[in-house]
Residue frames as a rotation matrix with the C-alpha (Angstrom) as fourth column:
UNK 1
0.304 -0.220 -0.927 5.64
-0.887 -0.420 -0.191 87.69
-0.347 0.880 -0.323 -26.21
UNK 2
0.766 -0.090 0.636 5.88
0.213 0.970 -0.118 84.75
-0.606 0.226 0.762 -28.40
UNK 3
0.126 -0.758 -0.640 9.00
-0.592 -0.575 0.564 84.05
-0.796 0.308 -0.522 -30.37
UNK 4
0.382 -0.106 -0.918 10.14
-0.889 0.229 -0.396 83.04
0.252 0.968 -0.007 -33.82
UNK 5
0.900 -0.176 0.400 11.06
0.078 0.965 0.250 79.06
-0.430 -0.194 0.882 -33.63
UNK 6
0.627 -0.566 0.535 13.60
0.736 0.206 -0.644 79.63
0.255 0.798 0.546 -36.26
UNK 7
0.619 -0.393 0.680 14.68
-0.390 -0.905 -0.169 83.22
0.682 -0.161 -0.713 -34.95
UNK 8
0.546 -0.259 0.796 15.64
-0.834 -0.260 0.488 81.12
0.081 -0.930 -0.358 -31.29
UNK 9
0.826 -0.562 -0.040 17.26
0.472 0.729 -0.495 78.18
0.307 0.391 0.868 -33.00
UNK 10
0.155 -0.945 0.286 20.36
0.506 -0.173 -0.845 80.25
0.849 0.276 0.451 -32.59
UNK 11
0.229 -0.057 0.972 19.74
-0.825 -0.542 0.162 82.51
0.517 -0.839 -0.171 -29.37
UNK 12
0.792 0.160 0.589 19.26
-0.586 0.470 0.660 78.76
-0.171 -0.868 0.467 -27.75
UNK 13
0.705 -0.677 0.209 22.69
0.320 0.041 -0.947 77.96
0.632 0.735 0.246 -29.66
UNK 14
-0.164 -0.539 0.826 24.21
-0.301 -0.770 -0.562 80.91
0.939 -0.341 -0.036 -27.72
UNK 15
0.325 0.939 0.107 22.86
-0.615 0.124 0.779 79.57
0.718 -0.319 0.618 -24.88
UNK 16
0.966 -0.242 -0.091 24.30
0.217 0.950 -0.225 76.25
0.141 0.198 0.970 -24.79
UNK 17
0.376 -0.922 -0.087 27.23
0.732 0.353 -0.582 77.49
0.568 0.156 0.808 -24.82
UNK 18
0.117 -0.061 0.991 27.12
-0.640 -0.768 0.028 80.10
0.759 -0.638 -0.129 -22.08
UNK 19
0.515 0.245 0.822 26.03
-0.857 0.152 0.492 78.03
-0.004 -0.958 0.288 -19.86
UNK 20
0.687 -0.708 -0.165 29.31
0.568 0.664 -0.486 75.75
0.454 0.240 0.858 -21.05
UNK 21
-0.073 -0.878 0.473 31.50
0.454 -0.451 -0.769 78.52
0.888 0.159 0.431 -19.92
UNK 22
-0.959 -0.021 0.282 29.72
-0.256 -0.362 -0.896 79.26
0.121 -0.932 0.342 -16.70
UNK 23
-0.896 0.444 -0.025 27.26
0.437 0.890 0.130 76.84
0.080 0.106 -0.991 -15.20
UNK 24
0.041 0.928 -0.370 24.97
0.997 -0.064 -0.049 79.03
-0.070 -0.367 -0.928 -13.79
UNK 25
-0.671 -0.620 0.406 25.54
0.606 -0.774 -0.181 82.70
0.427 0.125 0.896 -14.90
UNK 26
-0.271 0.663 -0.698 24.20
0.942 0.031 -0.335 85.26
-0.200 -0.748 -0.632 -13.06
UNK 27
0.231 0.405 -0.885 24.84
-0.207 -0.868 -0.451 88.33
-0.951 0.288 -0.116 -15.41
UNK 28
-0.161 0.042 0.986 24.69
0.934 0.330 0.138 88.43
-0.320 0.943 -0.093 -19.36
UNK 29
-0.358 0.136 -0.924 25.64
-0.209 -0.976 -0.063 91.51
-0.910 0.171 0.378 -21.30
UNK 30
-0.101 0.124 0.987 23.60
0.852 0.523 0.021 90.75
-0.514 0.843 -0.158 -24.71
UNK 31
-0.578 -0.405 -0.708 24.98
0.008 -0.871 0.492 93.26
-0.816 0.279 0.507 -27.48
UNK 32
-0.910 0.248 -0.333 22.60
-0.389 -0.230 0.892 94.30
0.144 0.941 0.306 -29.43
UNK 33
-0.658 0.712 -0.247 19.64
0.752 0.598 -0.278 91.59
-0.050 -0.368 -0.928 -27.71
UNK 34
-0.554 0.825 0.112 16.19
-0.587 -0.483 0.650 92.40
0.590 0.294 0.752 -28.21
UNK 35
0.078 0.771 0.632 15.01
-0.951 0.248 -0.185 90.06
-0.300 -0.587 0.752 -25.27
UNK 36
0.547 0.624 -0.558 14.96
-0.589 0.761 0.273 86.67
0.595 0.179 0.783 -26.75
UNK 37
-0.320 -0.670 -0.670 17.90
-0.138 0.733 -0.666 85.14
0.937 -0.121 -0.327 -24.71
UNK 38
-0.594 0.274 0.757 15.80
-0.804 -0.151 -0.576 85.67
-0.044 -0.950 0.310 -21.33
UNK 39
0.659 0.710 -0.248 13.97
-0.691 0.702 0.174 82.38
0.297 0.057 0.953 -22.60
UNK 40
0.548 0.033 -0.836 16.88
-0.066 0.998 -0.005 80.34
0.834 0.058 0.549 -22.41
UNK 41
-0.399 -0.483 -0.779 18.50
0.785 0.260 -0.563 81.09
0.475 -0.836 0.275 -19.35
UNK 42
0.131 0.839 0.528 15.68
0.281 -0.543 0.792 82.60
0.951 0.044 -0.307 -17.49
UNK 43
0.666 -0.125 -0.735 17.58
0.742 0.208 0.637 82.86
0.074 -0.970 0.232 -14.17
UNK 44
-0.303 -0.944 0.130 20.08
0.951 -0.292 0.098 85.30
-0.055 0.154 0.987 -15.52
UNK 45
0.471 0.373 -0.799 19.82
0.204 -0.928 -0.313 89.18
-0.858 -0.016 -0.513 -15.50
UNK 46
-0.165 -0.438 0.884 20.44
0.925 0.241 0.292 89.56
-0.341 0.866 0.365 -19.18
UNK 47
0.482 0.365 -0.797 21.00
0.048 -0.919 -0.392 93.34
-0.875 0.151 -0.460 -20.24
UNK 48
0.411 0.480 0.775 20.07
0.831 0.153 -0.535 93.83
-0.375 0.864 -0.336 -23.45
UNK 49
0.028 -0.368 -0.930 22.58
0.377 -0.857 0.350 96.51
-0.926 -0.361 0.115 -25.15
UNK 50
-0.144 0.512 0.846 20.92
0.987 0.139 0.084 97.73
-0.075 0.847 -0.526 -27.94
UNK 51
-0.727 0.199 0.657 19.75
0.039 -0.943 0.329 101.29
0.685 0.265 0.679 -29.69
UNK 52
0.222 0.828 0.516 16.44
0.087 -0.544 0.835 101.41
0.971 -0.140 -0.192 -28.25
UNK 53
0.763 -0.184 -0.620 17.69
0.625 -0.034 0.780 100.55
-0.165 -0.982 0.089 -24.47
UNK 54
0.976 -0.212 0.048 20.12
-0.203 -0.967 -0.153 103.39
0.079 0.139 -0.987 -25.57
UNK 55
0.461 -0.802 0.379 23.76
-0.283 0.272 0.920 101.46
-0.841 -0.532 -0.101 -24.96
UNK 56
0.670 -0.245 -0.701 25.91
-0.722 0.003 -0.692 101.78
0.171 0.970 -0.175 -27.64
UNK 57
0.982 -0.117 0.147 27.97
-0.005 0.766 0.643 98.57
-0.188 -0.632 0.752 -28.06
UNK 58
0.242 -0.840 0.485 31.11
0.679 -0.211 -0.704 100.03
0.694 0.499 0.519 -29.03
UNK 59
-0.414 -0.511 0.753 31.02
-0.139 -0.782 -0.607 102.15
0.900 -0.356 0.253 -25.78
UNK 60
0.332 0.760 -0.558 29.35
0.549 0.326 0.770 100.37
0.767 -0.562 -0.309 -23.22
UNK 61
0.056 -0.230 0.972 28.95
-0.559 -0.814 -0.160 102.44
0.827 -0.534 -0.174 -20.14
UNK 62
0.995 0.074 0.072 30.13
-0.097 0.430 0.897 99.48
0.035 -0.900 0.435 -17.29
UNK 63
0.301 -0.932 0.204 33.52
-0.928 -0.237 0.286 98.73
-0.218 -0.276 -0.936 -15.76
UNK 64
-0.264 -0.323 -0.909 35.42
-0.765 0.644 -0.007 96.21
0.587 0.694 -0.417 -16.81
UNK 65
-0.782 0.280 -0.557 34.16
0.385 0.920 -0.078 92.51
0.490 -0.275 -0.827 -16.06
UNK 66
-0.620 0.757 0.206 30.96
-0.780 -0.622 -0.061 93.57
0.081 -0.199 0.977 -15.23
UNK 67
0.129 0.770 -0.624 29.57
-0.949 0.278 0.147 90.30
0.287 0.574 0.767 -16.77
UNK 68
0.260 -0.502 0.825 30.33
-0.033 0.849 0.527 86.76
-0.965 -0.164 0.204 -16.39
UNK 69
-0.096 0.031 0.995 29.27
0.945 0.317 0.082 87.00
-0.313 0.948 -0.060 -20.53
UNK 70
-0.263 0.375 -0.889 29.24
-0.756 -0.652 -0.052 88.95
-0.599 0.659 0.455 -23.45
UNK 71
-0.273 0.016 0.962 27.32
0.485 0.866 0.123 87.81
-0.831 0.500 -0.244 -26.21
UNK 72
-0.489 0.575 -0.656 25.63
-0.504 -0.800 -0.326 88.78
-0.712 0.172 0.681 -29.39
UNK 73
-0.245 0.262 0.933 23.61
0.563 0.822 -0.083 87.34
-0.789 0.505 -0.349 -32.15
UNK 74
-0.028 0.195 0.980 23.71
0.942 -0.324 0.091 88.50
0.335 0.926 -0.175 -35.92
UNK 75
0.841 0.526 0.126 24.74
0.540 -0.829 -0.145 91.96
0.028 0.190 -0.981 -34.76
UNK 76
-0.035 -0.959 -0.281 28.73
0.335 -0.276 0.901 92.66
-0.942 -0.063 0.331 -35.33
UNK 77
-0.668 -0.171 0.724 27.88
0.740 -0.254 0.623 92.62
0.077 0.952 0.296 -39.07
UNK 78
0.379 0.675 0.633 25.49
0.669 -0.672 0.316 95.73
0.639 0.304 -0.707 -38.46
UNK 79
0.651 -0.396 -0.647 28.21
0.585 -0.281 0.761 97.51
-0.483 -0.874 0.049 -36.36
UNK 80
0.959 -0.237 0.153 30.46
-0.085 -0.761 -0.643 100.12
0.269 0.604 -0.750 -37.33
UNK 81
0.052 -0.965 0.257 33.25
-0.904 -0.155 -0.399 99.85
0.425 -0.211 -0.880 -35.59
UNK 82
0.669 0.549 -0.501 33.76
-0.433 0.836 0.336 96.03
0.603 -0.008 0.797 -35.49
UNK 83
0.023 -0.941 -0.339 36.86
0.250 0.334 -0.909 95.99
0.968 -0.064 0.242 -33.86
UNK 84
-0.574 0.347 0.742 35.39
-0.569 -0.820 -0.057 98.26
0.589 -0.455 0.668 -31.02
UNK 85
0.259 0.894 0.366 32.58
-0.938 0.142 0.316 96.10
0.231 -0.425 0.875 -30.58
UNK 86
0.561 -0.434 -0.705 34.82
0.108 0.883 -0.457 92.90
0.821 0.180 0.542 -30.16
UNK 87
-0.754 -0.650 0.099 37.05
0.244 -0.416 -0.876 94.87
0.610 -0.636 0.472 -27.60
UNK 88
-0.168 0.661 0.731 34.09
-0.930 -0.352 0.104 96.02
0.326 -0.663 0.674 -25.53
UNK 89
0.689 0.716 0.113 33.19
-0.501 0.357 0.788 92.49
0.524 -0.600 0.604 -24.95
UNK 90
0.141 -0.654 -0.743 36.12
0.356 0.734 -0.578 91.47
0.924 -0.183 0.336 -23.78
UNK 91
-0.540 -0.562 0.626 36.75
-0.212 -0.629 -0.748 94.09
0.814 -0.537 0.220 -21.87
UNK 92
-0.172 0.781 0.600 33.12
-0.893 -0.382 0.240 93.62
0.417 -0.495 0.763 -19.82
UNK 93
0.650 0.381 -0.658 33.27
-0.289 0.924 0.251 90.03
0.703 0.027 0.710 -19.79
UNK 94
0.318 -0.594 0.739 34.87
-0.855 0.157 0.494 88.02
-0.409 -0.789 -0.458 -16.57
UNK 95
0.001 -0.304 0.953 34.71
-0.480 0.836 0.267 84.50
-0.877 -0.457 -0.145 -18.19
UNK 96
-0.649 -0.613 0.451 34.17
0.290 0.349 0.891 84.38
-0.703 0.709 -0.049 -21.34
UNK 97
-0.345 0.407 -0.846 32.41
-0.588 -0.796 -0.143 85.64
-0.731 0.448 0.514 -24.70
UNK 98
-0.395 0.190 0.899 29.90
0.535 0.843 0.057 84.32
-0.747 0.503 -0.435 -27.49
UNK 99
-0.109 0.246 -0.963 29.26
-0.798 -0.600 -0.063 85.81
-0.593 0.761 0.262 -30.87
UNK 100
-0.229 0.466 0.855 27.31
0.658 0.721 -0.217 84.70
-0.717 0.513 -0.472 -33.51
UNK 101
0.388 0.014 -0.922 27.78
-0.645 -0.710 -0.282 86.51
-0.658 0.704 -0.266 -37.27
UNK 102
0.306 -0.689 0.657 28.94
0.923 0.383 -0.029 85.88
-0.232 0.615 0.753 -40.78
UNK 103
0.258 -0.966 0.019 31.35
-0.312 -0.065 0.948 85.56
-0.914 -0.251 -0.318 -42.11
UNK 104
-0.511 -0.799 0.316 33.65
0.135 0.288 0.948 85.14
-0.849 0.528 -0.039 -45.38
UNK 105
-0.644 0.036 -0.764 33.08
-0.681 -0.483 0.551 85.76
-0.349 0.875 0.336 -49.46
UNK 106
-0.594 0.780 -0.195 29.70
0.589 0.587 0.555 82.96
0.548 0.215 -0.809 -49.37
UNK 107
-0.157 0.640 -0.752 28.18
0.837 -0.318 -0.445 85.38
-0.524 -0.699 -0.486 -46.69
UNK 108
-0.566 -0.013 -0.824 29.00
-0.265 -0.944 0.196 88.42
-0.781 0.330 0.531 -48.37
UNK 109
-0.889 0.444 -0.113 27.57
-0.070 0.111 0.991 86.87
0.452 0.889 -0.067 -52.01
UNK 110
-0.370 0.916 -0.157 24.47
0.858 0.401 0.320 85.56
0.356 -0.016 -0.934 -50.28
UNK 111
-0.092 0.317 -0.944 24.04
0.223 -0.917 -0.329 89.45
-0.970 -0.241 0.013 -48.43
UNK 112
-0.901 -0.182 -0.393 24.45
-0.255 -0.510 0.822 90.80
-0.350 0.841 0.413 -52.20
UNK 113
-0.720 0.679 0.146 21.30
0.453 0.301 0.839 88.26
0.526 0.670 -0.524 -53.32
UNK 114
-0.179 0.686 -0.705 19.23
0.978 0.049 -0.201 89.11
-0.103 -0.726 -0.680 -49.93
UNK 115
-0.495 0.122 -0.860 19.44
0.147 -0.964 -0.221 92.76
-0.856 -0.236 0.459 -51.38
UNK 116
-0.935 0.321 -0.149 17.77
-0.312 -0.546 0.777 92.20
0.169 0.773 0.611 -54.29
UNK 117
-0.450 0.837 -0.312 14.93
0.672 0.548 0.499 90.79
0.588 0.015 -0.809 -52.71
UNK 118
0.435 0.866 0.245 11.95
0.389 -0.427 0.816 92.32
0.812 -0.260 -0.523 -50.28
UNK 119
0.895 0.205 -0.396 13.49
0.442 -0.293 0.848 92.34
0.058 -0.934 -0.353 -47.13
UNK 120
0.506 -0.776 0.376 16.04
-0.236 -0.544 -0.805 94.92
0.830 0.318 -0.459 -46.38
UNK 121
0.823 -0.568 0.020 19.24
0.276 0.429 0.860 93.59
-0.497 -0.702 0.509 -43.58
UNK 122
0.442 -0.809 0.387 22.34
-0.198 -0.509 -0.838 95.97
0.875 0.294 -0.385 -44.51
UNK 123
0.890 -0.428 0.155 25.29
-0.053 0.242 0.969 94.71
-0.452 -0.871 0.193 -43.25
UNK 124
0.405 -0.890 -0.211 28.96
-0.723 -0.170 -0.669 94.24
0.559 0.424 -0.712 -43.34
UNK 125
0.833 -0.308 -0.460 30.62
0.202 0.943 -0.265 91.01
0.515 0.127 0.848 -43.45
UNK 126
0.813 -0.568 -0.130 33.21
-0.422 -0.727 0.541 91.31
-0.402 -0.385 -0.831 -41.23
UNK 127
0.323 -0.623 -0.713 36.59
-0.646 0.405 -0.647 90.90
0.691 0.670 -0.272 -42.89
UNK 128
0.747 -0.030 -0.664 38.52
0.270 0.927 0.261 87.62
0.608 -0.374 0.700 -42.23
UNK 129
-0.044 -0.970 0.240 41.66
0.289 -0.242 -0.926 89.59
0.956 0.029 0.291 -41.45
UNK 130
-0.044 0.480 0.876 39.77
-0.652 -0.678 0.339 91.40
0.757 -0.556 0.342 -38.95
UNK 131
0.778 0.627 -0.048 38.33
-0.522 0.687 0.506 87.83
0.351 -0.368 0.861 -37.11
UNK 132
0.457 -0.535 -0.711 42.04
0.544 0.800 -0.253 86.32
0.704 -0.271 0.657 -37.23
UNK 133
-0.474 -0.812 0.341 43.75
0.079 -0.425 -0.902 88.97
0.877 -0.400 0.266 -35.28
UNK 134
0.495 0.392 0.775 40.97
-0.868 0.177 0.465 88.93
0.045 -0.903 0.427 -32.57
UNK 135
0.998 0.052 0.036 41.92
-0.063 0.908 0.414 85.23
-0.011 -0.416 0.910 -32.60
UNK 136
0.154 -0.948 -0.278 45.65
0.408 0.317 -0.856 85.60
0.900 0.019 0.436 -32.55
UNK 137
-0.381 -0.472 0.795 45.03
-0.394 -0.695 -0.601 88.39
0.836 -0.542 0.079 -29.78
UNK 138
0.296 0.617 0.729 42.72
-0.955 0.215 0.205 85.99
-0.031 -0.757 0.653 -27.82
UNK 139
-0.367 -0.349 -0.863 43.87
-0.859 0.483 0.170 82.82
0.358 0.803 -0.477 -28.36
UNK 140
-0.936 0.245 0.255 41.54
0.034 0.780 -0.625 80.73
-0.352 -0.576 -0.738 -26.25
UNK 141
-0.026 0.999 0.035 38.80
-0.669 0.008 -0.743 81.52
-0.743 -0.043 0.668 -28.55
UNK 142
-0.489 -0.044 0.871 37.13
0.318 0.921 0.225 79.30
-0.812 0.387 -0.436 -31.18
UNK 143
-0.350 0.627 -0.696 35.76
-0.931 -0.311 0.189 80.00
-0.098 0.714 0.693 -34.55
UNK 144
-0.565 0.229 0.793 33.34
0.355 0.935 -0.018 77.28
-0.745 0.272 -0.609 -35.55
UNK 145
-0.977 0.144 -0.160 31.22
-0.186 -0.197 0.963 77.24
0.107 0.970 0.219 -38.41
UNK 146
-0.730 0.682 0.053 27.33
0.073 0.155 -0.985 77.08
-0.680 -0.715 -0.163 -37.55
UNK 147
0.224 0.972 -0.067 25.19
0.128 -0.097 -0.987 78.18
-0.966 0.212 -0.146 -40.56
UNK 148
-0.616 -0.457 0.641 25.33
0.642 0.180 0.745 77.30
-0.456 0.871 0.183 -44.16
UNK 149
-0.897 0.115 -0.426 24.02
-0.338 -0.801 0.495 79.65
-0.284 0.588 0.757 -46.87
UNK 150
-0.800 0.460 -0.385 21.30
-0.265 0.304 0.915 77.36
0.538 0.834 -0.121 -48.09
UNK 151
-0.560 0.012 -0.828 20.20
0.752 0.426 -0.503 77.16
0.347 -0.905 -0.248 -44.79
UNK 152
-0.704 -0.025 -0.710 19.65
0.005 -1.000 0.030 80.84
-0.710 0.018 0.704 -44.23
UNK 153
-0.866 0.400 -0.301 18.17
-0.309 0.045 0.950 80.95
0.393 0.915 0.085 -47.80
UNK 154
-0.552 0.795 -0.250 15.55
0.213 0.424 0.880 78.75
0.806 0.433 -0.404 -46.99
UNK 155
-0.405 0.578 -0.708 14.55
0.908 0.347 -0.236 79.72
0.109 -0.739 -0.665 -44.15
UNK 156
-0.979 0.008 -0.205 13.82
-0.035 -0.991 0.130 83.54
-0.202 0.135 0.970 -45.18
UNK 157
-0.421 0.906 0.053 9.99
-0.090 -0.099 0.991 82.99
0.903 0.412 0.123 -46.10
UNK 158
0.028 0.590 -0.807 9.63
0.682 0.579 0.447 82.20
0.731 -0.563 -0.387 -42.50
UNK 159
-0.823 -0.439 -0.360 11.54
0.515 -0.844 -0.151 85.58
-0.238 -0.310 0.921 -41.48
UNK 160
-0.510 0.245 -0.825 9.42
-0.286 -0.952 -0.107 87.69
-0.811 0.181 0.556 -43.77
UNK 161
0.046 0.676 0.736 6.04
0.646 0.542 -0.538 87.27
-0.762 0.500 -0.411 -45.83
UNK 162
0.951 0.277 0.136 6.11
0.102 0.132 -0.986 87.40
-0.291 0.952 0.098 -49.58
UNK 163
-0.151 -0.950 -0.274 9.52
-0.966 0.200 -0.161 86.34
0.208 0.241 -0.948 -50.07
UNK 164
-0.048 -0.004 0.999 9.56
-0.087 0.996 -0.001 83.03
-0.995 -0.087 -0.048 -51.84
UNK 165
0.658 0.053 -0.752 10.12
-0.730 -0.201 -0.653 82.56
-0.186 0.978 -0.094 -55.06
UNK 166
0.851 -0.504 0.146 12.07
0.491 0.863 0.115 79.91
-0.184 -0.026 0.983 -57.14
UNK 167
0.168 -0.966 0.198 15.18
-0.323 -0.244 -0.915 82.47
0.931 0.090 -0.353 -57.40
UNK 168
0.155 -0.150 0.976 15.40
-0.982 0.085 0.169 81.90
-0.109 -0.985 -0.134 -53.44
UNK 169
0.540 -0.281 0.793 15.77
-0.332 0.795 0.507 78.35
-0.773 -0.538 0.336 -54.11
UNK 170
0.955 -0.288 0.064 17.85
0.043 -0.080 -0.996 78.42
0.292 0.954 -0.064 -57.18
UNK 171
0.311 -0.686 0.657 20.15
-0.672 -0.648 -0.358 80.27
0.672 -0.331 -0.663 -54.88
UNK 172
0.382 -0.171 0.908 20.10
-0.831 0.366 0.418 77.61
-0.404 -0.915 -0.002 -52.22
UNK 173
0.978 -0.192 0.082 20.71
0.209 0.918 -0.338 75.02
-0.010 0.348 0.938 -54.87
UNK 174
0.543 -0.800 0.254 24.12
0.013 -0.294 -0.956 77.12
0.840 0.522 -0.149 -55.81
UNK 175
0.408 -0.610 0.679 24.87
-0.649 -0.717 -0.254 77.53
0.642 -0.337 -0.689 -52.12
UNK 176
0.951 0.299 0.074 24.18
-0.269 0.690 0.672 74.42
0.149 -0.659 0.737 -50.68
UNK 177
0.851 -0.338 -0.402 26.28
0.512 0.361 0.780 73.76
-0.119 -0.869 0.480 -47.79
UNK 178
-0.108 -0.971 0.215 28.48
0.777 -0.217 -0.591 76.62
0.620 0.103 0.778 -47.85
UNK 179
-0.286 -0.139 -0.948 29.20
0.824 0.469 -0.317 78.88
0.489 -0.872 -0.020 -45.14
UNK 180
0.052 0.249 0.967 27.63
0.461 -0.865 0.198 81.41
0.886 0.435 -0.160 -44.09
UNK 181
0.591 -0.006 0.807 27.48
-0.703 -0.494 0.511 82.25
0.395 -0.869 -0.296 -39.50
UNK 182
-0.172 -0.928 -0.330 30.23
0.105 0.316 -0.943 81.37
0.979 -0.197 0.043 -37.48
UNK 183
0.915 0.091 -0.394 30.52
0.393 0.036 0.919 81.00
0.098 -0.995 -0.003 -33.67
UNK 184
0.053 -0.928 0.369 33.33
-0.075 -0.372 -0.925 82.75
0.996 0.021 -0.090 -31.76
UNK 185
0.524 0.344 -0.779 33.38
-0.184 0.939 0.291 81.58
0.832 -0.009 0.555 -28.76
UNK 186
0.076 -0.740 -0.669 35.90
0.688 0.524 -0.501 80.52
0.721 -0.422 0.549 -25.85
UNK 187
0.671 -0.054 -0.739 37.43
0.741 0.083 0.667 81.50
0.026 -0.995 0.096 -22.35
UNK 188
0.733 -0.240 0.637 38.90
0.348 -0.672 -0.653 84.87
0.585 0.700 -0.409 -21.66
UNK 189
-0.057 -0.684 0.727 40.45
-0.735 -0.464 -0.494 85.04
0.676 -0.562 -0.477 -18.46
């Protein structure tokens, strides 16, 4: 199975920093994963907890520290219970945890434009309020900032064909360089 260049820009992101937090992991719980993170760290047994593999990440069925990692990419904002699904990886994780999602009132406008176009990607921004109390209750994680809005923007025609248009770069002109995915990040135990 070949993958999106642009899709694994960020799995190999997530990556990178796993294999900062543990040189050589040897499990990976990936919440929500659809498979692409078995490219970059093809030594790892990387279970994929997702609808179709039936594992709900807001109830995972393993015992705590199960993992060396949790991770996910671009799937907390398509969670229901986001607090849940934050607590699960901690709980599963021995060494530490990586998420990748936006984040704040530039993500949420640019979701608002990405609905009036073709492709449909319902989500919820999680709130900020939400993000600081994980980070007051973890405090060895990191928020960084990773993907700007105009960024995102432009790279949607490469996501999904016939979407392109000069509102799509109008928008990127208005968003340019403002934030849109965040890392979270850091050592749990």
């Amino acid at each position: 199975m070949a993958i999106h260049p642009i899709k694994a820009s960020t799995h190999y992101i997530v990556a990178h920093l796993i294999k900062k937090y543990v040189d050589n992991p040897e499990t990976v719980i990936d919440m929500g994963g659809i498979g692409t993170l078995k490219y970059f760290l093809p030594s790892c047994k990387i279970v994929d907890a997702n609808i179709k593999t039936g594992i709900d990440a807001t109830n995972l069925p393993y015992k705590d520290n199960s993992f060396d990692i949790a991770c996910s990419v671009a799937t907390l904002e398509h969670v229901r219970d986001q607090k849940k699904f934050l607590s699960e990886s901690i709980r599963v994780a021995k060494y530490a945890v990586v998420h990748y999602f936006p984040l704040g009132e530039d993500a949420r406008t640019l979701e608002k434009f990405r609905a009036t176009l073709k492709n449909k990607h319902d989500c919820v921004i999680p709130h900020d309020e939400l993000i600081q109390e994980f980070l007051q209750q973890y405090p060895t994680l990191t928020l960084e900032d990773y993907t700007s809005c105009d960024a995102l923007l432009l790279q949607l025609p490469t996501f999904y064909k016939g979407i392109i248009g000069e509102d799509i770069y109008e928008m990127s002109y208005k968003m340019s360089n403002k934030r849109y995915g965040v890392l979270l990040h850091g050592r749990i135990k």
